[in-house]
C-alpha positions, 0 to 999 in steps of 0.5 A, a space after each residue: 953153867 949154872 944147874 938147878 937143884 930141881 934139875 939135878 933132882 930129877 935126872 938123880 931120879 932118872 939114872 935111878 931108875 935106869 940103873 934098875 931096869 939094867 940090873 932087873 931079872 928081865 935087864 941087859 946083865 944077866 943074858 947068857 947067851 942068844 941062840 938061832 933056832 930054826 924048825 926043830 926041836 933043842 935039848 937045853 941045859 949045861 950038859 955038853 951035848 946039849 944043842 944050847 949048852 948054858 955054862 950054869 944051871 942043871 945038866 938038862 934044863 928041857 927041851 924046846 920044840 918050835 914050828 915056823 908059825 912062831 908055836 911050839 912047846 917047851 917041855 921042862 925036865 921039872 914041871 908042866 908043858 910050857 905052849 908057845 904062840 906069838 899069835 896069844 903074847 910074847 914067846 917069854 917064859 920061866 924055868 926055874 931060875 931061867 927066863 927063856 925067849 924067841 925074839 924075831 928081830 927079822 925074819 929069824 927067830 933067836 932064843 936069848 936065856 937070862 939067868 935070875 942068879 946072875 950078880 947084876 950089881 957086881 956085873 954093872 961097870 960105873 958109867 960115866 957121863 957128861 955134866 948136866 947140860 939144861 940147854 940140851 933138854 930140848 922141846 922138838 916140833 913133833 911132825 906126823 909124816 904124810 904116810 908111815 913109812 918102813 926102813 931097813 936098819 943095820 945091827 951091830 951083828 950084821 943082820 938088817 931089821 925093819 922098822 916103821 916110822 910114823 913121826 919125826 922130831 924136828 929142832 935146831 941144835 947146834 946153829 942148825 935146823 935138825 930131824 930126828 926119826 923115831 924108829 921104835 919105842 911106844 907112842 908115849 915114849 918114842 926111841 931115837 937111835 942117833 949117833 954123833 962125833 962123840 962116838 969117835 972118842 968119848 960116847 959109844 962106837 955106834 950108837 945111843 939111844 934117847 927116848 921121848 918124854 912129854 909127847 903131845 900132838 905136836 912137840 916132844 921133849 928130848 933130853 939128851 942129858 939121858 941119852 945112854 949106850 944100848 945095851 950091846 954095850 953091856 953084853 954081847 948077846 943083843 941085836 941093837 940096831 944102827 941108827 938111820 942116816 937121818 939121825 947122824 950129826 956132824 957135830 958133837 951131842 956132849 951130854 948123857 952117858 960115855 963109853 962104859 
């Protein structure tokens, strides 16, 4: 098949920019570790008898207190209080060369520590991908359902999530009249977590991601050309849900990223 420089161009420039967000302090490489937290309060640091022990960084990096109303306060062994508030923004904050949060991906709250001297270049395996496929850059009938509606979601650790969905993608792939769920992302840049029977050999076990582009009221451009592996395929410190059953294929989507 015959690929337009154009089309080249502009994926080079896509993959680009992936790559970065992947190898960014705030990307998928550099996570040491995800802890469960509960009401309570924990020492953090490298030292043994830390209740989170990082295999890096000072003895005792501080101390987190949280309450079950999503506040609390982390207190650095060096600097100032930091207050914790979901109800004020993301429960995200810098110590040193640390970036702590709580995520909430149900009921539990899990703290995920990042560590901004990690080598994220030398960490980022080469991924391989399929050739570049223009007839696999679809443009989808973009259907608003009667009423949202909320489902519950698999992850790759067991732990069920809830998700809402608003809109479905609807297209015809393969000989056949498809749908997708859009389960998380933004208005202007849906989500789509789909598997197909790649998985069983070429693509990621349980599932890629592929996001929106050119969203108005009623289409939305899929590019399966840069569909690509969650990050639970980088590391094994994130919650990556499953996808819904509407978004299982019994065919084969050869297009975007393969297995890292």
């Amino acid at each position: 098949m015959t690929v337009s420089q154009d089309f080249k161009d502009a994926h080079a420039q896509w993959f680009e920019t992936r790559l970065a967000k992947l190898k960014a302090e705030d990307g998928w490489l550099n996570l040491l570790g995800r802890w469960w937290v509960e009401d309570g309060t924990y020492t953090i640091g490298s030292d043994a008898e830390c209740d989170v022990r990082l295999p890096v960084g000072p003895a005792r990096l501080g101390t987190l207190t949280f309450n079950g109303d999503d506040k609390g306060t982390f207190d650095p062994v060096d600097g100032d209080p930091v207050a914790i508030d979901k109800a004020a923004g993301p429960m995200a904050w810098r110590a040193g060369r640390f970036l702590l949060e709580i995520t909430a991906p149900n009921a539990r709250r899990a703290l995920r520590i990042r560590d901004t001297e990690h080598d994220t270049e030398a960490a980022l395996k080469p991924i391989p991908f399929y050739p570049l496929d223009p007839a696999l850059r679809i443009t989808a009938k973009w259907e608003a359902l009667p009423e949202p509606m909320t489902i519950t979601l698999d992850t790759v650790i067991g732990v069920p999530t809830k998700a809402t969905v608003t809109h479905r993608a609807r297209f015809e792939l393969g000989g056949e009249e498809v749908t997708l769920l859009a389960t998380y992302g933004t208005p202007e840049r849906p989500q789509f977590i789909f598997r197909d029977l790649t998985s069983l050999d070429e693509t990621y076990g349980d599932m890629r991601f592929v996001f929106g582009e050119e969203v108005t009221e009623d289409s939305v451009v899929i590019d399966f050309n840069r569909a690509v592996n969650p990050p639970c395929a980088f590391t094994d410190h994130a919650i990556c849900p499953l996808a819904p059953r509407e978004n299982l294929f019994s065919l084969r989507i050869e297009a975007g990223e393969k297995r890292v």
